[in-house]
C-alpha positions as CSV (number, residue, x, y, z in Angstrom):
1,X,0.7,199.1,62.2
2,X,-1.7,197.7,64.8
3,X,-1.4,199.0,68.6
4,X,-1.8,196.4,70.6
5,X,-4.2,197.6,74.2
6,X,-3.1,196.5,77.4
7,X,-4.6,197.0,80.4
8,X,-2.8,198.2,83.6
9,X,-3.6,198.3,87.5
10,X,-1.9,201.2,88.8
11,X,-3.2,201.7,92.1
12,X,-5.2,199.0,94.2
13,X,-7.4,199.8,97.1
14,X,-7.7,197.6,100.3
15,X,-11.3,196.4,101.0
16,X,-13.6,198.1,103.6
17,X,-16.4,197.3,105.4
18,X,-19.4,198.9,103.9
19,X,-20.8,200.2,107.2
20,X,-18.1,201.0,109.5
21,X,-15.4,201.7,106.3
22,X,-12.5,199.9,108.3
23,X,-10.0,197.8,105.8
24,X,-10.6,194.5,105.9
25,X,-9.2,191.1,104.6
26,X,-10.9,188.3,103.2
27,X,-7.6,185.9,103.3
28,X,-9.5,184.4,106.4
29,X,-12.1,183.4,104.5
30,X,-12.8,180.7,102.2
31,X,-14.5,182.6,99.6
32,X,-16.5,180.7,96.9
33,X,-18.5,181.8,94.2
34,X,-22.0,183.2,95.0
35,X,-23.0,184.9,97.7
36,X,-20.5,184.9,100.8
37,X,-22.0,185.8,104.6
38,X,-18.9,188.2,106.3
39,X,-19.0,189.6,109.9
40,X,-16.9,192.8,109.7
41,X,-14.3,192.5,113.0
42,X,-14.8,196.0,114.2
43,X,-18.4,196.9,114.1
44,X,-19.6,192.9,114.0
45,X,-22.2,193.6,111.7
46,X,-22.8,190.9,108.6
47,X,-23.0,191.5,105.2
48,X,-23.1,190.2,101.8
49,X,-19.6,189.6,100.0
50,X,-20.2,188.1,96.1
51,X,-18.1,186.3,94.2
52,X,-18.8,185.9,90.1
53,X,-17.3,183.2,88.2
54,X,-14.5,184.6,85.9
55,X,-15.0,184.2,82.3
56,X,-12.3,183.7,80.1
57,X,-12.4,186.0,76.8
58,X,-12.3,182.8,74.7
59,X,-15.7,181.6,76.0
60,X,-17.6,184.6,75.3
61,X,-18.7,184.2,71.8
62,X,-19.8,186.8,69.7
63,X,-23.8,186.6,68.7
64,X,-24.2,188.0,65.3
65,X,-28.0,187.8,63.6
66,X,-28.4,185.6,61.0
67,X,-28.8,186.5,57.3
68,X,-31.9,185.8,55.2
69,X,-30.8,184.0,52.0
70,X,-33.5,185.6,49.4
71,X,-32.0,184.8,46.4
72,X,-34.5,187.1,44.3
């Protein structure tokens, strides 16, 4: 019998601004993938929020090396 893996989240933690560690949200923000310029609310100082494109498992393909046929 094969166990199948899942993965679980169990606790999630809000985001905080790297300088003055305050919670923040990014729902006001129209986030898009790259680099993202955010003023924190509290301490007004900018930083760099970055959003990766999400790969699917499907797309990643394995890369095996190829074989040498030496038929000797």
């Amino acid at each position: 019998m094969k166990k199948q893996l899942r993965e679980m989240v169990v606790q999630r933690f809000p985001y905080r601004c790297p300088y003055c560690d305050q919670p923040l949200s990014y729902e006001s923000y129209s986030l898009k993938v790259g680099e993202n310029e955010i003023v924190c609310p509290f301490c007004k100082k900018k930083f760099i929020k970055v959003i990766f494109k999400e790969i699917s498992l499907k797309k990643i393909k394995r890369i095996a090396p190829k074989r040498k046929n030496n038929p000797q």
